[in-house]
C-alpha positions in Angstrom: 136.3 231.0 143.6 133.8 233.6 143.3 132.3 234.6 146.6 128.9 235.7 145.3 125.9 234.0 146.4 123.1 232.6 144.7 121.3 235.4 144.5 124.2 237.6 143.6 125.0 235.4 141.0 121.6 235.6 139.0 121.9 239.4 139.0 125.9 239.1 137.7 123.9 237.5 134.9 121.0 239.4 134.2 123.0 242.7 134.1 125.7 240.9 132.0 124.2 239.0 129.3 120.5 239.3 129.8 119.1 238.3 126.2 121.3 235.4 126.6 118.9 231.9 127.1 119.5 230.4 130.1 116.1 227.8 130.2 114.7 225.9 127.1 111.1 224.2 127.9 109.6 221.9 125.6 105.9 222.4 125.4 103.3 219.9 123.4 107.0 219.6 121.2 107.4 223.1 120.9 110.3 224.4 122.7 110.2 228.1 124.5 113.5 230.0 125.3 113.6 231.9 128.6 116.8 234.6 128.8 118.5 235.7 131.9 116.2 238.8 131.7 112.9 237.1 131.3 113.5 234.9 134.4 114.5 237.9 136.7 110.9 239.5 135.5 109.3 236.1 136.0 110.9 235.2 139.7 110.4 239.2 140.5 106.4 238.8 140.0 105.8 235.3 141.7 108.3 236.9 144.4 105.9 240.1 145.1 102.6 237.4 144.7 103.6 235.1 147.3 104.6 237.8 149.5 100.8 239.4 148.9 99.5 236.0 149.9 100.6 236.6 153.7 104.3 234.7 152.9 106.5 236.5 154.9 110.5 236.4 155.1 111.7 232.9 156.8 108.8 231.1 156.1 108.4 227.9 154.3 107.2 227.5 150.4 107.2 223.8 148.8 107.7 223.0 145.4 105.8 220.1 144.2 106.6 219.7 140.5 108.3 217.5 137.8 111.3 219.5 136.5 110.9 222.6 134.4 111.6 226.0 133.9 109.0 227.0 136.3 110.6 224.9 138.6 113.8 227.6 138.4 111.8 230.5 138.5 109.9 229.3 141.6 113.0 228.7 143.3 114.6 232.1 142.7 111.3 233.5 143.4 111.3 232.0 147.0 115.2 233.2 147.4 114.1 237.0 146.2 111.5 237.2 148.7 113.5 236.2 151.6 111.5 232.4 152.1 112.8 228.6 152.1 112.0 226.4 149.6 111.2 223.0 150.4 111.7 220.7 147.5 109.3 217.4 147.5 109.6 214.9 145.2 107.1 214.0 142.3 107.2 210.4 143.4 106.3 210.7 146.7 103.6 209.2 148.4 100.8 211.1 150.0 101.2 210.3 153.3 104.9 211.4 153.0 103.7 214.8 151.5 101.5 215.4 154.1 104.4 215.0 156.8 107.3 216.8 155.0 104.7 220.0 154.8 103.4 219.4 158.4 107.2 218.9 159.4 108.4 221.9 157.7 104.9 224.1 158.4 105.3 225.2 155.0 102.7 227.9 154.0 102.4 227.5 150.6 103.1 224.9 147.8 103.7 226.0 143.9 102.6 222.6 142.1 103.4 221.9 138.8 103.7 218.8 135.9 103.1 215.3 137.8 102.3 212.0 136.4 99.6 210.7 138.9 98.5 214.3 140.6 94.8 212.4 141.8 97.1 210.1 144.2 98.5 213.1 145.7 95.8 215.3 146.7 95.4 214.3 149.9 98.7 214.5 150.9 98.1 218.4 150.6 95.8 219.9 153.5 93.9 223.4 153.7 96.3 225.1 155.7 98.7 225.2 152.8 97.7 228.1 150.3 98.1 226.5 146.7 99.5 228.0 143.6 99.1 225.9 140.1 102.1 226.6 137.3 101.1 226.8 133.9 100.5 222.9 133.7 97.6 220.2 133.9 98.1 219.5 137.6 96.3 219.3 141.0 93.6 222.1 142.1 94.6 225.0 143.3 93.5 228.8 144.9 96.1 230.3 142.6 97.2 230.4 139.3 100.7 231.4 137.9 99.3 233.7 135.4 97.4 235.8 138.5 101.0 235.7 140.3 102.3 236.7 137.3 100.2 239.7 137.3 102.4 241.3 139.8 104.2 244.2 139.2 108.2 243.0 139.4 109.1 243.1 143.4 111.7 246.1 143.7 113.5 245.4 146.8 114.4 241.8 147.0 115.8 239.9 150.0 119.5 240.7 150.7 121.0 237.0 150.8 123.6 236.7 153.8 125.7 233.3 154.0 125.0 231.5 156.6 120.7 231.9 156.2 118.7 229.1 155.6 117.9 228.8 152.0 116.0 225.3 151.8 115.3 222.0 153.4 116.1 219.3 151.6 114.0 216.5 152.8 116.2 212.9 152.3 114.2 210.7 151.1 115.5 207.7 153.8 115.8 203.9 153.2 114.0 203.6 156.6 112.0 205.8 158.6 110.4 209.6 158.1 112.4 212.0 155.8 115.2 214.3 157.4 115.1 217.6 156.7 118.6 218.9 156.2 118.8 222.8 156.6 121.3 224.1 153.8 122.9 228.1 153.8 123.1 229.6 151.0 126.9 229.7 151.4 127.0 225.8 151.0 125.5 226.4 147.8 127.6 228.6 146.6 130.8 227.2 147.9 129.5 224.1 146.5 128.4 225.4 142.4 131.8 227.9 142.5 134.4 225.0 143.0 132.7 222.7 140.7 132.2 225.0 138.0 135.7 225.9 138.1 137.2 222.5 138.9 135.0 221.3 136.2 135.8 223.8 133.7 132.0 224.7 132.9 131.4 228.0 131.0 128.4 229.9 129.8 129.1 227.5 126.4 127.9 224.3 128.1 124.5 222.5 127.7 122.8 220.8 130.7 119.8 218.3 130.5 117.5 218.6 132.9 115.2 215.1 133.8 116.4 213.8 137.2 114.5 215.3 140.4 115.5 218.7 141.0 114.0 217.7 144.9 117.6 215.6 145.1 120.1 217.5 145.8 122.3 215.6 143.1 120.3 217.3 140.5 120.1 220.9 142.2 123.5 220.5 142.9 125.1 219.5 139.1 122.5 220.7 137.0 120.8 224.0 138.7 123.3 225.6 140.8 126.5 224.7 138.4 124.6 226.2 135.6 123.2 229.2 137.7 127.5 229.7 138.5 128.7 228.7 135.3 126.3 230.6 133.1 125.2 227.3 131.1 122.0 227.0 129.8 119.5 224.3 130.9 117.2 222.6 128.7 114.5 220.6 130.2 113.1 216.8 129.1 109.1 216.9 128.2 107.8 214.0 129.3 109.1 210.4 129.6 107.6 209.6 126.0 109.8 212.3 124.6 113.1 211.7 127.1 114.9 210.1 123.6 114.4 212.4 120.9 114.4 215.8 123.7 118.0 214.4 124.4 119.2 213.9 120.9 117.3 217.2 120.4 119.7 219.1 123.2 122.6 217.3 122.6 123.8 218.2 126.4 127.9 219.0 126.8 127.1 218.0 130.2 125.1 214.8 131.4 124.4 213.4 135.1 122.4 209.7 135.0 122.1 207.2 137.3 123.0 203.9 137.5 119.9 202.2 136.5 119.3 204.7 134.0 122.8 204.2 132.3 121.9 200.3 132.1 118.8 200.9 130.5 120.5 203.4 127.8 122.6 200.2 127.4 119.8 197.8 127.0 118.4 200.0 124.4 121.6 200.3 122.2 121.8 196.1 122.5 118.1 195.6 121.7 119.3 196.9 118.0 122.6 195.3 117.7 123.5 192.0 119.8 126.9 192.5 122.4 128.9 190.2 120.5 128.5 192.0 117.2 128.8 194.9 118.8 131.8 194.5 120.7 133.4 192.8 117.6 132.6 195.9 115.3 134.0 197.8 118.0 137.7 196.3 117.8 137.8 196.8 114.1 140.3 200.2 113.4 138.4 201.9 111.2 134.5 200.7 111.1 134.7 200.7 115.5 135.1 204.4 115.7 132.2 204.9 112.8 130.2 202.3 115.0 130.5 204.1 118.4 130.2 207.8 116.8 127.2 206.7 115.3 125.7 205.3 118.6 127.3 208.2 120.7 124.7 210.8 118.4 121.5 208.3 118.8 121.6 208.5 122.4 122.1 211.7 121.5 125.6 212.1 124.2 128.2 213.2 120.6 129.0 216.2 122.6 128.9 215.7 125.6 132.7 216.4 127.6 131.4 215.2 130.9 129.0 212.5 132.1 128.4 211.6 135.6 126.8 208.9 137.7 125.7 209.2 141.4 123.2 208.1 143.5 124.3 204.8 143.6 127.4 202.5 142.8 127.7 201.5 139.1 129.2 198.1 137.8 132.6 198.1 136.3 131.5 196.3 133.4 128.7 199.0 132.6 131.8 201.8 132.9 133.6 199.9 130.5 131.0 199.4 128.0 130.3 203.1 127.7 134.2 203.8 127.6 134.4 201.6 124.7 131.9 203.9 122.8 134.1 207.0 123.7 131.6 207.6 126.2 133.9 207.6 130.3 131.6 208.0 132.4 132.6 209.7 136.2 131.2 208.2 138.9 131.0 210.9 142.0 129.6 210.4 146.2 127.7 212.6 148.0 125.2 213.2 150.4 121.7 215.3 150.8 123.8 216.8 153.8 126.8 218.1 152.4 124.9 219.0 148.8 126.1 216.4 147.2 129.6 217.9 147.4 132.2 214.8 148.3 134.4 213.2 146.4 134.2 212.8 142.4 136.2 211.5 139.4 137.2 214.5 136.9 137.0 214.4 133.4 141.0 212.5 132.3 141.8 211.7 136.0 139.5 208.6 136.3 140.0 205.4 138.1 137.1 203.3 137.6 136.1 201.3 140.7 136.2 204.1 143.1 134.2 207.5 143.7 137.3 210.0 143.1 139.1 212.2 145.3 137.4 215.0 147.6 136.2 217.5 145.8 138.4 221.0 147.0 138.1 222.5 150.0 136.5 219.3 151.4 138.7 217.3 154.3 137.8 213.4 153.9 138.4 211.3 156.5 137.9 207.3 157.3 137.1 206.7 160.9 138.7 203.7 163.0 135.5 201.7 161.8 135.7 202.3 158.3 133.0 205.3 157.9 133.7 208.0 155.4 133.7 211.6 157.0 133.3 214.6 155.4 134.4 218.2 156.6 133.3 221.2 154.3 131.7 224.6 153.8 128.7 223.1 152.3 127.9 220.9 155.5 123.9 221.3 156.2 123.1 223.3 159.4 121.7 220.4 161.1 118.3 218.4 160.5 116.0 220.4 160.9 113.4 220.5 164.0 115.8 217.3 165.0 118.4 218.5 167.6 120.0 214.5 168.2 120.0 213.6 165.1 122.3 216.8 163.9 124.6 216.7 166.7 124.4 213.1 166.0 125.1 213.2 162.1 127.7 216.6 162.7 129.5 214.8 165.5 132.9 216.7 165.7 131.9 219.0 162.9 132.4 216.3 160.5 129.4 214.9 158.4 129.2 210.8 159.6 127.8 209.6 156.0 127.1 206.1 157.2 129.0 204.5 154.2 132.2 202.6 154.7 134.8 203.3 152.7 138.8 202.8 151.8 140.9 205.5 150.1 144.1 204.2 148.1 147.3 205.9 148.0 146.3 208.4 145.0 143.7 209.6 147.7 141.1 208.2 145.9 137.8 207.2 147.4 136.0 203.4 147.3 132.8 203.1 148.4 132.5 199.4 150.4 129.2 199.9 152.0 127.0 201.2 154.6 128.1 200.8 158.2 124.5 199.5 158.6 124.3 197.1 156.4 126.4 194.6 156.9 124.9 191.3 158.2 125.9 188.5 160.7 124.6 185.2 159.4 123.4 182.0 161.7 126.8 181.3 161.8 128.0 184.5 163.2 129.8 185.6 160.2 129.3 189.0 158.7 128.8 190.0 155.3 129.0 193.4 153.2 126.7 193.2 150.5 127.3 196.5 148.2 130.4 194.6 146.7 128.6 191.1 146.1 125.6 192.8 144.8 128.2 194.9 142.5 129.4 191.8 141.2 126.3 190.5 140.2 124.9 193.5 138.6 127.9 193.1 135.5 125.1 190.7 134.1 122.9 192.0 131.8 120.0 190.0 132.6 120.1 191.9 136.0 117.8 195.3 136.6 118.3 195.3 140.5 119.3 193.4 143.3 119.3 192.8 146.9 121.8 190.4 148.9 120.0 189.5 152.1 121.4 187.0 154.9 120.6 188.3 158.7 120.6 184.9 160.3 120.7 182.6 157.5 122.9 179.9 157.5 124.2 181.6 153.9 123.2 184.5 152.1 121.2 184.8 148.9 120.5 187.7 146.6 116.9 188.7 145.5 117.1 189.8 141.5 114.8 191.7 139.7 115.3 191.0 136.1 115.5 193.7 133.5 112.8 193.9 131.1 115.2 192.4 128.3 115.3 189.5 130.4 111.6 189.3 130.7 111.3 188.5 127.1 113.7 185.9 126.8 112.8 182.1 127.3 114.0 181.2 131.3 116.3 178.3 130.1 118.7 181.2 128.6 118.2 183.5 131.2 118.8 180.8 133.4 121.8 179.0 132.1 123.4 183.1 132.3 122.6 183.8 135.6 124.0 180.3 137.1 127.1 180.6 135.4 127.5 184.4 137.0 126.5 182.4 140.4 129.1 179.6 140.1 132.2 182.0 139.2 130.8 184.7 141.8 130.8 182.0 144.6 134.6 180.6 143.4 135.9 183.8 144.2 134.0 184.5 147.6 134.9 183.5 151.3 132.9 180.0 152.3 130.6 182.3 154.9 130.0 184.9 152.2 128.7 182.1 149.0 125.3 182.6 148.0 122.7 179.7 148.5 120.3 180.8 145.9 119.4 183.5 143.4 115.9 184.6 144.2 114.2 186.1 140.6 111.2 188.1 141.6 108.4 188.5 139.8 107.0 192.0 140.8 109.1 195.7 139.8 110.2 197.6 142.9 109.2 200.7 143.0 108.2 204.2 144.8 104.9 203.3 144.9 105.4 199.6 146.4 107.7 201.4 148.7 110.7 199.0 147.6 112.2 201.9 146.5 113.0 205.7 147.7 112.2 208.7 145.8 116.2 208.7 144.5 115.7 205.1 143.3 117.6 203.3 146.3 116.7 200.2 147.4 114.5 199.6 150.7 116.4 197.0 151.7 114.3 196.1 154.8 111.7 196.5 153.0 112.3 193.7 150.7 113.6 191.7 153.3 109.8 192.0 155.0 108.4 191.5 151.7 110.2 187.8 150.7 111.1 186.7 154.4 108.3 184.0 153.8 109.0 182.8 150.5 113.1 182.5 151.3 112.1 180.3 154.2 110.3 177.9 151.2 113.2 177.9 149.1 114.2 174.3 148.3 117.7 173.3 149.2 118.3 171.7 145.5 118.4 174.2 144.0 119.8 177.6 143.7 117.9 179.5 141.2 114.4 179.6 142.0 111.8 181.8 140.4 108.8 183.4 142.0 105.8 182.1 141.1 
């Protein structure tokens, strides 16, 4: 493993191939290449700006900004001049803007391409000096082309391993965000493994469209390429996510779960699952079939596909394997960067989360909860004393998941040590493997088990938008028959009493959902307490009305 750090790194590849492209950016279709060389000049001149703006080594810069290549060069920026980025995500709301840069006493924000920038104005007070990349988005003091304007800064920041190198703000099912302080040596410890137990090279592709504020997406996509040399080629805009994908053709693709389903959704809305799966078994025509679905999502070359963030079904995983397409599902947390246990490319065994990553000690405690033990462990939450001693009790990382790990030492995820239930009866239920069961059906966008002092559980659906556009009676019909055979195989404490179909989308913006597209799941619970308490006992599907 090399021991560079970040920092180091980027110079290893500016001095060693630096009219090499590293960044592609669509703009308005067009697409602009960005070498090694270019980005050094670029980071070196918003480096020496935000240091002339009164930034001064160890303070706090934020990066507000859908992802792009700015985004890269604003990050190595703040590493060159000695600062600490704070990521925040596009998504959030501006109240939770306005407490992450209160939190962190950041000085300055670089803002960049957002959907809905009006929403998030206020979120942003006058203390905090703005700077405006070359994008349509919120008002600001500076510009990126005045930054830019800098002669390149000289004398960068000499990056040591155990400084703080950003704060990671989780975006938290309940309560305010966490910031977790990260080193620049869990970076690196974290993008030099990978890239070699990965086998990623200078030859690979990344696709860039998942927040680069989650450390997922720093983590795979960012960092791995910044170790491995790969370039990274960012998506435009949601309109263009299809065509910029089958444009890139990425070697190396990380999703998430909900995303994978609706890739699905969109292959079956052009060919029904039955034909499908019956061209698919056919010698000659299957493999025509799949290659020629493989190029239109635009994934022909791609050697490694991930999911994270949240469990995926085992009939979406073998769906896609059927197509050529194995997809490996990894675990990790904002704390440890992402870095815990993952399924490699030709050792996967779908159901669980794969084995620990290297240098990284797992271990299940007495109750059940996954620990984690590594170099890229955060420092601590920062400006939270209890919490970190709290969350690093023993030096190991208590992830709040429960979890069993079979005798190949790989890792299955069974839930959170939180979230398990006691009904009105006294019996406790884990919903994570319930609500993975009924996820297989393809009517289903998201769901929810909830139960605490019910006399039986019931699960709250949110039906995909396929679903939405087929009559009820079919819909119907398939979701009772997934309810009958789920409840056959279930203990008599843990049946469901009803399938709740909602009408509204949760989202970021209703708060039903975090920035990273979990589940608030006592949110929800708040939100239908009333209407569960309606539900009539002769039934168990009921719709919203």
């Amino acid at each position: 493993m090399t021991e560079q750090l970040p920092l180091q790194r980027f110079q290893h590849w500016v001095e060693q191939c630096p009219d090499k492209v590293w960044l592609r950016q669509p703009v308005a279709g067009a697409w602009h290449d960005f070498t090694w060389r270019q980005v050094d000049d670029q980071a070196r001149r918003l480096a020496a700006g935000l240091l002339a703006l009164g930034c001064a080594p160890g303070d706090r810069v934020a990066i507000l900004a859908k992802n792009c290549a700015e985004w890269f060069i604003s990050d190595l920026a703040i590493m060159l001049a000695g600062l600490v980025s704070v990521p925040l995500y596009p998504l959030q709301t501006a109240e939770s803007i306005a407490y992450v840069l209160e939190h962190a006493d950041c000085k300055a924000i670089i803002l960049g391409k957002l959907d809905e920038p009006e929403k998030l104005e206020a979120g942003i007070g006058p203390q905090v000096q703005r700077i405006a990349m070359s994008y349509p988005t919120l008002r600001a003091e500076y510009q990126w082309h005045e930054l830019q304007a800098y002669p390149p800064l000289q004398t960068t920041h000499s990056q040591r391993g155990d400084e703080l190198l950003s704060i990671l703000y989780t975006s938290g099912t309940t309560g305010q965000p966490k910031g977790a302080m990260l080193s620049a040596r869990a970076m690196a410890f974290a993008a030099a493994n990978t890239s070699l137990e990965m086998k990623l090279s200078e030859h690979d592709q990344f696709f860039s469209y998942l927040p680069l504020s989650h450390a997922a997406e720093r983590f795979l996509v960012q960092m791995n390429s910044l170790y491995s040399g790969a370039s990274v080629a960012f998506v435009e805009s949601l309109d263009t996510f299809a065509a910029d994908l089958r444009h890139i053709r990425p070697t190396v693709f990380f999703s998430v779960p909900r995303l994978w389903t609706r890739f699905q959704l969109g292959v079956l809305e052009r060919m029904p699952e039955k034909r499908l799966a019956l061209l698919l078994r056919l010698p000659f025509i299957g493999g025509l079939v799949a290659r020629k679905i493989r190029r239109g999502l635009g994934l022909d070359r791609a050697r490694v596909l991930v999911s994270g963030a949240a469990s995926i079904s085992r009939g979406l995983l073998d769906w896609y394997r059927a197509l050529g397409l194995t997809i490996c599902e990894g675990y990790g947390m904002t704390e440890n960067f992402a870095y815990g246990s993952f399924n490699r490319p030709g050792q996967v065994r779908f159901g669980t989360v794969g084995r620990p990553m290297p240098g990284n000690e797992l271990r299940i405690a007495e109750n059940g909860e996954v620990l984690f033990r590594s170099p890229t462990l955060m420092l601590g939450y920062y400006r939270e004393p209890q919490l970190s001693l709290s969350a690093l009790d023993g030096g190991w990382l208590h992830t709040g998941d429960k979890g069993e790990v079979d005798e190949a030492g790989y890792l299955r995820i069974t839930g959170r040590v939180k979230d398990i239930f006691k009904t009105s009866k006294g019996k406790y239920v884990a919903p994570a493997p319930i609500e993975g069961e009924i996820a297989k059906n393809t009517w289903v966008e998201q769901v929810c088990l909830m139960g605490s002092n019910l006399d039986q559980p019931l699960a709250l659906i949110e039906l995909s938008p396929a679903a939405r556009a087929q009559p009820r009676e079919k819909v119907a019909a398939d979701l009772q028959a997934t309810l009958h055979s789920l409840n056959a195989t279930l203990q008599p404490h843990e049946r469901l009493s009803h399938l709740l179909l909602v009408q509204d989308s949760w989202t970021v913006d209703n708060g039903c959902m975090t920035p990273t597209m979990k589940i608030r799941r006592n949110v929800l619970e708040a939100r239908y307490t009333d209407l569960v308490a309606r539900l009539p006992a002769e039934s168990s599907l009921h719709w919203e009305s």
